[in-house]
N, CA and C atoms as an extended XYZ file, in Angstrom:
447
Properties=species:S:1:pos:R:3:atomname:S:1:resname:S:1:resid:I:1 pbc="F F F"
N       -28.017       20.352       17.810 N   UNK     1
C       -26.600       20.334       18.082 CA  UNK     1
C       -25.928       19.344       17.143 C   UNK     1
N       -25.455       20.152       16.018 N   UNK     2
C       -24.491       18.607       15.061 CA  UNK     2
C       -23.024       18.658       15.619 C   UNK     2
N       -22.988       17.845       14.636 N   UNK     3
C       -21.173       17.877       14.695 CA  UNK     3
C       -20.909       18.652       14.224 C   UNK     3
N       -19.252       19.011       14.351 N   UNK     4
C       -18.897       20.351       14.034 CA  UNK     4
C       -18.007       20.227       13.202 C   UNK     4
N       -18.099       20.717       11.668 N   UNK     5
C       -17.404       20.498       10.255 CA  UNK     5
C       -16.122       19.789       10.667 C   UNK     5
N       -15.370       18.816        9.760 N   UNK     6
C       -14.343       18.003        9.921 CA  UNK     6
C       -14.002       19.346        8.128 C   UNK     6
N       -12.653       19.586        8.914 N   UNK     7
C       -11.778       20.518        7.660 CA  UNK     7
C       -11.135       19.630        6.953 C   UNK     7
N       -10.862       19.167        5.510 N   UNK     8
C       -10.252       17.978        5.390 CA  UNK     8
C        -9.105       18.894        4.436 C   UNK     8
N        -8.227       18.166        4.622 N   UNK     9
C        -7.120       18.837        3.731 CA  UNK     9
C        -7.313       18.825        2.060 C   UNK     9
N        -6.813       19.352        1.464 N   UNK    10
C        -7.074       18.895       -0.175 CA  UNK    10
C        -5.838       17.939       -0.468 C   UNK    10
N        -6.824       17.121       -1.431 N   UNK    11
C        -5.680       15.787       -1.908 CA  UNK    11
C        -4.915       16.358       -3.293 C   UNK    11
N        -3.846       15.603       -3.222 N   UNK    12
C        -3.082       16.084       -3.983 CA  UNK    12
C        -2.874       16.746       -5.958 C   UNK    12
N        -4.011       15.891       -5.795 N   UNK    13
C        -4.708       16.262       -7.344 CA  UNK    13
C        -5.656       17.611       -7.261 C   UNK    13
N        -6.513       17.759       -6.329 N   UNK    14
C        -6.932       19.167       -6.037 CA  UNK    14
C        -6.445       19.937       -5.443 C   UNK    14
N        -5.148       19.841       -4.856 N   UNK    15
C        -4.346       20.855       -5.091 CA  UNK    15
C        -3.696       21.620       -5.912 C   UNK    15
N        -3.248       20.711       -7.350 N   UNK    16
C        -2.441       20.741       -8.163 CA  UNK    16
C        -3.676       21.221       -9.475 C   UNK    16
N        -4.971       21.307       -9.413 N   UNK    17
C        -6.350       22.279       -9.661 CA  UNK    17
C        -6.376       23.181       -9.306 C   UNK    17
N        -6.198       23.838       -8.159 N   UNK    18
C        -5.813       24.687       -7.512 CA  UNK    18
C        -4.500       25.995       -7.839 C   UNK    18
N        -3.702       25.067       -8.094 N   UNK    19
C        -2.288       25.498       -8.658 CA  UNK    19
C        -2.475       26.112      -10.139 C   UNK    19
N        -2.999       25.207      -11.217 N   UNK    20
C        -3.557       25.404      -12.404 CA  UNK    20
C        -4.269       26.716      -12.354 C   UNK    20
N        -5.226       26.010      -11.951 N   UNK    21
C        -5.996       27.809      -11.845 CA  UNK    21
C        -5.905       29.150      -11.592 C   UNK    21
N        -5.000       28.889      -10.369 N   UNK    22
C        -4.629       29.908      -10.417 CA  UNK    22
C        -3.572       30.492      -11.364 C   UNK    22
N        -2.414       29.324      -12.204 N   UNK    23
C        -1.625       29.548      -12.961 CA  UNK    23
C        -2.396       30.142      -14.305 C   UNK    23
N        -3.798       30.006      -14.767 N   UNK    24
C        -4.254       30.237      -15.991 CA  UNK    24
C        -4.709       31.557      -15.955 C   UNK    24
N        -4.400       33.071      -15.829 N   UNK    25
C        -4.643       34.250      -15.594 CA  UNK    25
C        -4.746       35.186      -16.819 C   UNK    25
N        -5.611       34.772      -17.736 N   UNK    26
C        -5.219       35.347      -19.223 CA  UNK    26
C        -5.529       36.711      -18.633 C   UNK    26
N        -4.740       38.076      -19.195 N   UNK    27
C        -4.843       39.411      -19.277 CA  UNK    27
C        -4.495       39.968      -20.543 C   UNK    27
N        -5.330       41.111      -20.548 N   UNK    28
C        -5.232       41.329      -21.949 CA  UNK    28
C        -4.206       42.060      -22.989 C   UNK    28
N        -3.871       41.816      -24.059 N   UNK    29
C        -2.143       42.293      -24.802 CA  UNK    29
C        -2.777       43.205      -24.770 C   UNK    29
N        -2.096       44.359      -24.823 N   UNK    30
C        -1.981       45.491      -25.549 CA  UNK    30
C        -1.463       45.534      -27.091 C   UNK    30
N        -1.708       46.869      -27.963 N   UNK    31
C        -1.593       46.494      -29.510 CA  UNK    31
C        -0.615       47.264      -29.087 C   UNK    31
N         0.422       45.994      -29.860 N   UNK    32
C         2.217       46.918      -30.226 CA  UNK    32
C         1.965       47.932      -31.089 C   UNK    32
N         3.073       48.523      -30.394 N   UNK    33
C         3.607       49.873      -30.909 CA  UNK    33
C         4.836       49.616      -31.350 C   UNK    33
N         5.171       50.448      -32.812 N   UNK    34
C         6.685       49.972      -33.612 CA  UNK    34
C         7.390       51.781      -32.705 C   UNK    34
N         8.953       51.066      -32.641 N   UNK    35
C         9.774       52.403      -31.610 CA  UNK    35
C         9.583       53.516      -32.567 C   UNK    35
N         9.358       54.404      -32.259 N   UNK    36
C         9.306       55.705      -32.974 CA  UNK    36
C        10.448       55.959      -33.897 C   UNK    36
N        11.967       55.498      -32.580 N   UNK    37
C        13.059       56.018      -33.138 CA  UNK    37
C        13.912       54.943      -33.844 C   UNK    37
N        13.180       54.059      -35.046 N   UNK    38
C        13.607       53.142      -35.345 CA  UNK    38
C        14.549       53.024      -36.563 C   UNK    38
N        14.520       54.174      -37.158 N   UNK    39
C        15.759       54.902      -38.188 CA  UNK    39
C        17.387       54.913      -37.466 C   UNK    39
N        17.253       55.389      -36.335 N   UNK    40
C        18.168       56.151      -35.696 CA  UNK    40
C        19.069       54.920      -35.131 C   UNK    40
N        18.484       53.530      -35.008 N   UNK    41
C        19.067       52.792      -34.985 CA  UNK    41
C        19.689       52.113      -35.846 C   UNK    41
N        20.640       50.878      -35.280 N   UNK    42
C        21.942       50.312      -36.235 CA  UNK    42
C        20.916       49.463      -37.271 C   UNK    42
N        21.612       48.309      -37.918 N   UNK    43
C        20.837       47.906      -38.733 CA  UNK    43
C        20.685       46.442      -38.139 C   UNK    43
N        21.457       45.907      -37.201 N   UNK    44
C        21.011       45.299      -36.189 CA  UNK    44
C        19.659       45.126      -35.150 C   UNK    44
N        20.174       46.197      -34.666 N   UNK    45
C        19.313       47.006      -33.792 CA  UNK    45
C        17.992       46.723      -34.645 C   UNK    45
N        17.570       47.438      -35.440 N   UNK    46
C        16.387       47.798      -35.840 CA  UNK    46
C        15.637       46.581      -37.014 C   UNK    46
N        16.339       45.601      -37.272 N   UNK    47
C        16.423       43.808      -37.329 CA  UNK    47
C        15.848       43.105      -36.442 C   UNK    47
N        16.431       43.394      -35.305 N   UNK    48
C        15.384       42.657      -33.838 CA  UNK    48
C        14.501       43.346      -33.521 C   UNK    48
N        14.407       44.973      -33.519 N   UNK    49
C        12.892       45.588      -33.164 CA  UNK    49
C        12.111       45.291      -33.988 C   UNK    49
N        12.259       45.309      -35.298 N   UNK    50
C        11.226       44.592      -36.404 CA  UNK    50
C        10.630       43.500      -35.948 C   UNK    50
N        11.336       42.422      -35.419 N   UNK    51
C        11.336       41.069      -35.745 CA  UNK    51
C        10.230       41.132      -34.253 C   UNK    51
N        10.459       41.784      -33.601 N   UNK    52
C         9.870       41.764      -31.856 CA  UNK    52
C         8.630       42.365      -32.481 C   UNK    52
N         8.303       43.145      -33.016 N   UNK    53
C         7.412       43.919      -33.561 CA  UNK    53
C         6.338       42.977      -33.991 C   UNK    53
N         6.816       42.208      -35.276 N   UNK    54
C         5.845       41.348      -36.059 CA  UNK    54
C         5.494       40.129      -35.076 C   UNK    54
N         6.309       39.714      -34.129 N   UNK    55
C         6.186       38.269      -32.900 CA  UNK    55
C         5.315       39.235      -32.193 C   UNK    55
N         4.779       40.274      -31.953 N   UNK    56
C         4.318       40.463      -31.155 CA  UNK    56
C         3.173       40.952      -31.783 C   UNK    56
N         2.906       41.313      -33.040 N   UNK    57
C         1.237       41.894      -33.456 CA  UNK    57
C         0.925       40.160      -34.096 C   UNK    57
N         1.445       39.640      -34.281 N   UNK    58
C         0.837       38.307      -34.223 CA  UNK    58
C         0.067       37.744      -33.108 C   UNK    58
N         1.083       37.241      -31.871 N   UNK    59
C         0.318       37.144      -30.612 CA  UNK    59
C        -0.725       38.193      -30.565 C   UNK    59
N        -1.067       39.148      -31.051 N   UNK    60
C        -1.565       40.280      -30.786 CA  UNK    60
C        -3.177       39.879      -31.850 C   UNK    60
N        -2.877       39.707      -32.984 N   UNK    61
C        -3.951       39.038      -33.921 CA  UNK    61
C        -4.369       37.861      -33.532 C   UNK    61
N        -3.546       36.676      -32.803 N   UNK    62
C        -4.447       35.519      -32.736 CA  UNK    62
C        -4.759       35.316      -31.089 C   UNK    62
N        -4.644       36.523      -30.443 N   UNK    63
C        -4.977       36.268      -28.978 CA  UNK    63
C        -5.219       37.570      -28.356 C   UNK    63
N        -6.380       38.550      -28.373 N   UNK    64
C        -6.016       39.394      -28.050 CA  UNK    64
C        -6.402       39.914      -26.707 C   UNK    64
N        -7.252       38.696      -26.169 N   UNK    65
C        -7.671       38.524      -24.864 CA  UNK    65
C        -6.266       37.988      -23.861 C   UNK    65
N        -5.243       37.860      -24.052 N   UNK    66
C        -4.011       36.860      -23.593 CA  UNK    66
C        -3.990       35.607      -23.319 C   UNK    66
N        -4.956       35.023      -24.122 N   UNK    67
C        -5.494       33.404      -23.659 CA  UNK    67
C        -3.841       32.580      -24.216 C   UNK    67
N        -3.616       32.956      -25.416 N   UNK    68
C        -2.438       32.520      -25.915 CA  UNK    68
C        -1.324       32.375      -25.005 C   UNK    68
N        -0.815       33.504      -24.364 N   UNK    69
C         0.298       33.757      -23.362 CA  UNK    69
C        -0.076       32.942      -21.834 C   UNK    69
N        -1.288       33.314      -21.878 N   UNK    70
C        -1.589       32.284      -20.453 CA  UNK    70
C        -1.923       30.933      -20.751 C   UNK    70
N        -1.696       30.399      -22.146 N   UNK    71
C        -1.555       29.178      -22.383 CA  UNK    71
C        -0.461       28.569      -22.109 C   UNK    71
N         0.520       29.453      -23.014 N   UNK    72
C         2.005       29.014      -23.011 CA  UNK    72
C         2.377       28.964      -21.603 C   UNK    72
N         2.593       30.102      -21.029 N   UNK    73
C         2.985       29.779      -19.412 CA  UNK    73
C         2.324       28.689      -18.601 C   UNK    73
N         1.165       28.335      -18.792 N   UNK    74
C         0.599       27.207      -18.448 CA  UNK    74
C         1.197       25.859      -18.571 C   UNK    74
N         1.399       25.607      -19.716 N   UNK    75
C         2.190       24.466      -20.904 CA  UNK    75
C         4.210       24.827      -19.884 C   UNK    75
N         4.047       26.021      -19.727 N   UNK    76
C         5.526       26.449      -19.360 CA  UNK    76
C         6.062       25.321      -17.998 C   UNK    76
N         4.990       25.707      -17.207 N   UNK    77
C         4.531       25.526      -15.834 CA  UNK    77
C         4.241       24.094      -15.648 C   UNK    77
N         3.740       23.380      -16.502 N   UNK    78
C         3.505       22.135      -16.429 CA  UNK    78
C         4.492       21.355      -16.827 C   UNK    78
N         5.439       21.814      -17.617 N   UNK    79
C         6.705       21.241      -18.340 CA  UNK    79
C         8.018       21.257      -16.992 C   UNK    79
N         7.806       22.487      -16.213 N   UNK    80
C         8.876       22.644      -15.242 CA  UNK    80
C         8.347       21.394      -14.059 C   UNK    80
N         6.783       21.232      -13.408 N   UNK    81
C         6.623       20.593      -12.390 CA  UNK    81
C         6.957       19.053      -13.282 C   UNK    81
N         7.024       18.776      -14.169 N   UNK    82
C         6.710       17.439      -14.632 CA  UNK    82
C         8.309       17.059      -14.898 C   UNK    82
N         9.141       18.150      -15.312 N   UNK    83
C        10.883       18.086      -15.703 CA  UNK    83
C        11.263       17.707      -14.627 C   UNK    83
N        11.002       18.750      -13.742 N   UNK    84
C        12.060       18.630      -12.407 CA  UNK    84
C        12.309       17.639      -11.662 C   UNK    84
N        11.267       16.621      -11.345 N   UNK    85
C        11.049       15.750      -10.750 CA  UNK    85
C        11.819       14.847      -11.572 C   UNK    85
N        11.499       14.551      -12.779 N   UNK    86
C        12.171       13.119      -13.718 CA  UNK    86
C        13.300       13.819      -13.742 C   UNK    86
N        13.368       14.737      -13.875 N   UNK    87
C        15.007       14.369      -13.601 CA  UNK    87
C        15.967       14.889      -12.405 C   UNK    87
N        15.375       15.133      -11.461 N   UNK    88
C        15.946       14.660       -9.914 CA  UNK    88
C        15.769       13.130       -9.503 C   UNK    88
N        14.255       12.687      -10.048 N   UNK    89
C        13.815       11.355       -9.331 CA  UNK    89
C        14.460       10.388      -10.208 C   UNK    89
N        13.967       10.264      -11.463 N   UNK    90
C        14.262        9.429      -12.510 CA  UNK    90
C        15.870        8.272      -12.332 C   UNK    90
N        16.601        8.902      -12.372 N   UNK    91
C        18.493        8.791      -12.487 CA  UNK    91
C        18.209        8.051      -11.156 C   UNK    91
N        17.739        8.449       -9.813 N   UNK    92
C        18.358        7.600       -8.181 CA  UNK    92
C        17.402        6.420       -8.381 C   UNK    92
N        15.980        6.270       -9.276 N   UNK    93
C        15.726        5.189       -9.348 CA  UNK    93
C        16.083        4.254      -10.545 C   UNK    93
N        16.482        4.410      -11.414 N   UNK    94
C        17.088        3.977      -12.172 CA  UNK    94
C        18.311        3.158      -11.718 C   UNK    94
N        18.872        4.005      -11.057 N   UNK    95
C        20.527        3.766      -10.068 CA  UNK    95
C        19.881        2.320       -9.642 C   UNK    95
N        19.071        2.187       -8.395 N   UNK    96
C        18.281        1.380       -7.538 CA  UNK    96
C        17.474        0.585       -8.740 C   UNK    96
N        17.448        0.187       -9.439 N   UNK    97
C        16.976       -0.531      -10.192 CA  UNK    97
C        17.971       -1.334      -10.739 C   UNK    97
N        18.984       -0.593      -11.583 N   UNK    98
C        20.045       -1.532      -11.864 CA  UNK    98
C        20.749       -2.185      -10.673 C   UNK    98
N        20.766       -1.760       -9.765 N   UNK    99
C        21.588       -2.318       -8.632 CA  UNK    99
C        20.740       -3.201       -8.225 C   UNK    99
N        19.472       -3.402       -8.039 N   UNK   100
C        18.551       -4.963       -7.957 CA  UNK   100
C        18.609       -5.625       -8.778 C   UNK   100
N        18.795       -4.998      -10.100 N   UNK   101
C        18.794       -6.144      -11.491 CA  UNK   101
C        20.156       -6.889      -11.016 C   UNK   101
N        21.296       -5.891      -10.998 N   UNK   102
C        22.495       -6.707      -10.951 CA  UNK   102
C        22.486       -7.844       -9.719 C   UNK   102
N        22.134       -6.725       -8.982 N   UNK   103
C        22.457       -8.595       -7.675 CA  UNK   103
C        21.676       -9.629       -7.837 C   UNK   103
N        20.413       -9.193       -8.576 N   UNK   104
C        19.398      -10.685       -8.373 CA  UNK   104
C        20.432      -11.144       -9.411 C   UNK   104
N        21.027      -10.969      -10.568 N   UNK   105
C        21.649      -11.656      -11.349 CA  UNK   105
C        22.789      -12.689      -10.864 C   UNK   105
N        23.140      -11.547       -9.799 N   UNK   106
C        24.462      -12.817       -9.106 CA  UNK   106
C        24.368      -13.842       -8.002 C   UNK   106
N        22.715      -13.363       -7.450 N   UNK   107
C        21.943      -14.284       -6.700 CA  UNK   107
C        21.621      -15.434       -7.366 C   UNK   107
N        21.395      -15.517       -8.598 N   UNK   108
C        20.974      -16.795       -9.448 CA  UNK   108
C        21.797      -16.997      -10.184 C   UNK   108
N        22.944      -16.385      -10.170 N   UNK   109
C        24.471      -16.781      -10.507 CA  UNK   109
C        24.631      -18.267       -9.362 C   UNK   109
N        24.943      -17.125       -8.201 N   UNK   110
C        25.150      -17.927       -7.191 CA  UNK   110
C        24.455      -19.476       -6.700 C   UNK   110
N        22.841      -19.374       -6.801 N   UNK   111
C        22.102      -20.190       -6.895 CA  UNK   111
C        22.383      -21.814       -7.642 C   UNK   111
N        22.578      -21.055       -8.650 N   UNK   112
C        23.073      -21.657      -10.044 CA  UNK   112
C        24.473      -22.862       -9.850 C   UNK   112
N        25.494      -21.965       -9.043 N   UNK   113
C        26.399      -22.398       -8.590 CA  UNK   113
C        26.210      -23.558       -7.894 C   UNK   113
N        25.567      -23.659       -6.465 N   UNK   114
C        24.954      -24.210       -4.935 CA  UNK   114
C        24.705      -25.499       -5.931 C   UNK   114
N        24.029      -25.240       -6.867 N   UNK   115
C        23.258      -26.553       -7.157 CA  UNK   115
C        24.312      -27.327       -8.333 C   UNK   115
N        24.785      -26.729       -8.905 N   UNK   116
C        25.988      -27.139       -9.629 CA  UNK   116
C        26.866      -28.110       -8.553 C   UNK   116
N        27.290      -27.801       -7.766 N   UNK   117
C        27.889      -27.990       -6.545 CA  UNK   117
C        27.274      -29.480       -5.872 C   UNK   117
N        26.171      -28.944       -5.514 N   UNK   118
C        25.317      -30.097       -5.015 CA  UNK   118
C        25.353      -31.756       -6.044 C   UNK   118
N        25.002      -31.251       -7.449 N   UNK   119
C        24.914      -32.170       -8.389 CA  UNK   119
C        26.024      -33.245       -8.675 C   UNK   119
N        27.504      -32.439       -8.559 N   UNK   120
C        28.450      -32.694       -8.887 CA  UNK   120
C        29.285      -33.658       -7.160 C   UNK   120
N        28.352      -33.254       -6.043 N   UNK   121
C        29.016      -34.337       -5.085 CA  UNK   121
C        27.721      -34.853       -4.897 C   UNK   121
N        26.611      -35.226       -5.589 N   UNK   122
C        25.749      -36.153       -5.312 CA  UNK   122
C        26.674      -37.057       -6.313 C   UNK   122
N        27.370      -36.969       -7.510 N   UNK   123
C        27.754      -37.768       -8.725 CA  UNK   123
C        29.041      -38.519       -7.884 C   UNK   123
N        29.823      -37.841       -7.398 N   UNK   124
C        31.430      -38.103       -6.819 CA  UNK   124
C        30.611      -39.166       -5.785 C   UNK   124
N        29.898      -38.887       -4.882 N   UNK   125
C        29.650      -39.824       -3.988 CA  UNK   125
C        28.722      -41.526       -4.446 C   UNK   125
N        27.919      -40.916       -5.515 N   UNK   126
C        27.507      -42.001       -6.544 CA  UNK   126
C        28.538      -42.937       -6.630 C   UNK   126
N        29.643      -42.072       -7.727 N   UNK   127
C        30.830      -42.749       -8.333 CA  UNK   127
C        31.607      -43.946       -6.872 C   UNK   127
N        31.854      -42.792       -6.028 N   UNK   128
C        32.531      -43.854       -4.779 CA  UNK   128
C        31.947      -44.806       -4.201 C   UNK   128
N        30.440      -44.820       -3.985 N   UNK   129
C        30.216      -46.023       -3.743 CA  UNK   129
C        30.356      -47.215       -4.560 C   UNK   129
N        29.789      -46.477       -5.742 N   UNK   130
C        29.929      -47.599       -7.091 CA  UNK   130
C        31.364      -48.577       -6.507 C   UNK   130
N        32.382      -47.966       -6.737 N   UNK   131
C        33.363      -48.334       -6.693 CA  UNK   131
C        33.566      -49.212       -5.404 C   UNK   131
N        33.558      -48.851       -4.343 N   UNK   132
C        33.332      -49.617       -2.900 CA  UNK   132
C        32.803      -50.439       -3.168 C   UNK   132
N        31.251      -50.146       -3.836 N   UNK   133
C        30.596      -51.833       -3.738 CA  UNK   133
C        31.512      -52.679       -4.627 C   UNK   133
N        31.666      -52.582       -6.106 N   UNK   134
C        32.502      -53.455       -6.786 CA  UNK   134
C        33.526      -53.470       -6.216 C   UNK   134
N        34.244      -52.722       -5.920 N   UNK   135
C        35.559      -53.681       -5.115 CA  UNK   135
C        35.291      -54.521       -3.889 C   UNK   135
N        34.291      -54.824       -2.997 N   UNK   136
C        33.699      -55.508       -2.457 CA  UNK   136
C        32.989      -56.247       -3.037 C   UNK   136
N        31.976      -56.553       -4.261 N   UNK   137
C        31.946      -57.752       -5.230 CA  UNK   137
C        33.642      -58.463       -5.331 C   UNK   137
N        34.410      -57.753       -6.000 N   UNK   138
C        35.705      -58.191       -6.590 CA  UNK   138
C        36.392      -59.099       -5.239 C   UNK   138
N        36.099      -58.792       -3.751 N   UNK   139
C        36.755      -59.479       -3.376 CA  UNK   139
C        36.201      -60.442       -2.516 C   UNK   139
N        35.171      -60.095       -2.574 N   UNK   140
C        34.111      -61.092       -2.197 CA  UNK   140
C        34.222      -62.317       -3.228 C   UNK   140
N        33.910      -62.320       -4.317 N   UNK   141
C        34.401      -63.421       -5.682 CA  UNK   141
C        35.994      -64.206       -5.274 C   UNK   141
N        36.741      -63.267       -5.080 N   UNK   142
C        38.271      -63.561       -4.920 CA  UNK   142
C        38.286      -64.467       -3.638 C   UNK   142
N        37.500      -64.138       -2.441 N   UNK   143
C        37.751      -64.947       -0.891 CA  UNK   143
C        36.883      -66.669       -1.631 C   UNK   143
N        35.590      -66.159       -2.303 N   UNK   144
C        35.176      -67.762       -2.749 CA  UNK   144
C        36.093      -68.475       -3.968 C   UNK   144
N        36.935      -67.660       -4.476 N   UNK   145
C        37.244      -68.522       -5.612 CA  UNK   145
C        38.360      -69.290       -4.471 C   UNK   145
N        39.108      -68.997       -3.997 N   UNK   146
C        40.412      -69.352       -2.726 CA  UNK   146
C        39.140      -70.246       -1.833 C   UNK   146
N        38.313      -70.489       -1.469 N   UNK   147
C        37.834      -71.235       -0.599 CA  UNK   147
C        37.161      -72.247       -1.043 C   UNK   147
N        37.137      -72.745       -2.583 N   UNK   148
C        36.189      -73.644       -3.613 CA  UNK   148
C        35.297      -73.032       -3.678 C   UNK   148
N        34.413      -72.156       -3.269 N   UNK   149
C        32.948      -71.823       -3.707 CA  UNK   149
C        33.286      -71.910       -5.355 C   UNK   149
């Protein structure tokens, strides 16, 4: 009597193996055919069937298993899951990034300030005593000079 299988979900990287694989489905080209009725067309017209013609017995010469085409869509496929995200995600964290840069900036603005602040009435209160005490020397001197000391 064992235990009885634990199903585990697939993690997100073997899923996205999963996805691949199944995205890589090479099938095989068929050899183009030029339109029969390719006179009868404009000179336009029969400019782009050419041109579709030769793009396509190429793919046709260097892939004729469809490994080529189920490359590209592959490459296609990987470009869309990898786009979409940077640029839905990319921009709101970016946003949220500058907006932490900026406030820590005005946090140590601010900081900056506090202690500025601090420095400047540790000095004022310096200065006033200074002054208190010497004017208390000054009249301390002044009561002995009036009394003979």
């Amino acid at each position: 009597m064992g235990l009885p299988a634990v199903r585990q979900k697939p993690g997100l990287l073997r899923g996205a193996g999963h996805l691949l694989a199944a995205a890589w489905n090479p099938r095989p080209v068929d050899r183009p055919e030029p339109d029969p009725e390719l006179t009868g067309h404009a000179f336009l017209t029969r400019a782009a069937e050419v041109l579709r013609y030769h793009m396509l017995m190429l793919e046709y010469s260097l892939s004729r298993g469809g490994g080529l085409r189920a490359w590209f869509k592959l490459n296609l496929l990987l470009g869309l899951v990898l786009a979409v995200p940077g640029i839905l995600v990319v921009p709101a964290v970016t946003l949220v990034l500058s907006g932490l840069a900026s406030w820590s900036a005005l946090l140590l603005l601010t900081l900056r300030n506090l202690a500025f602040a601090m420095l400047w009435g540790i000095l004022c209160l310096v200065i006033i005593v200074t002054f208190v005490f010497a004017a208390g020397q000054t009249r301390n001197r002044a009561r002995r000079g009036r009394s003979g000391w």
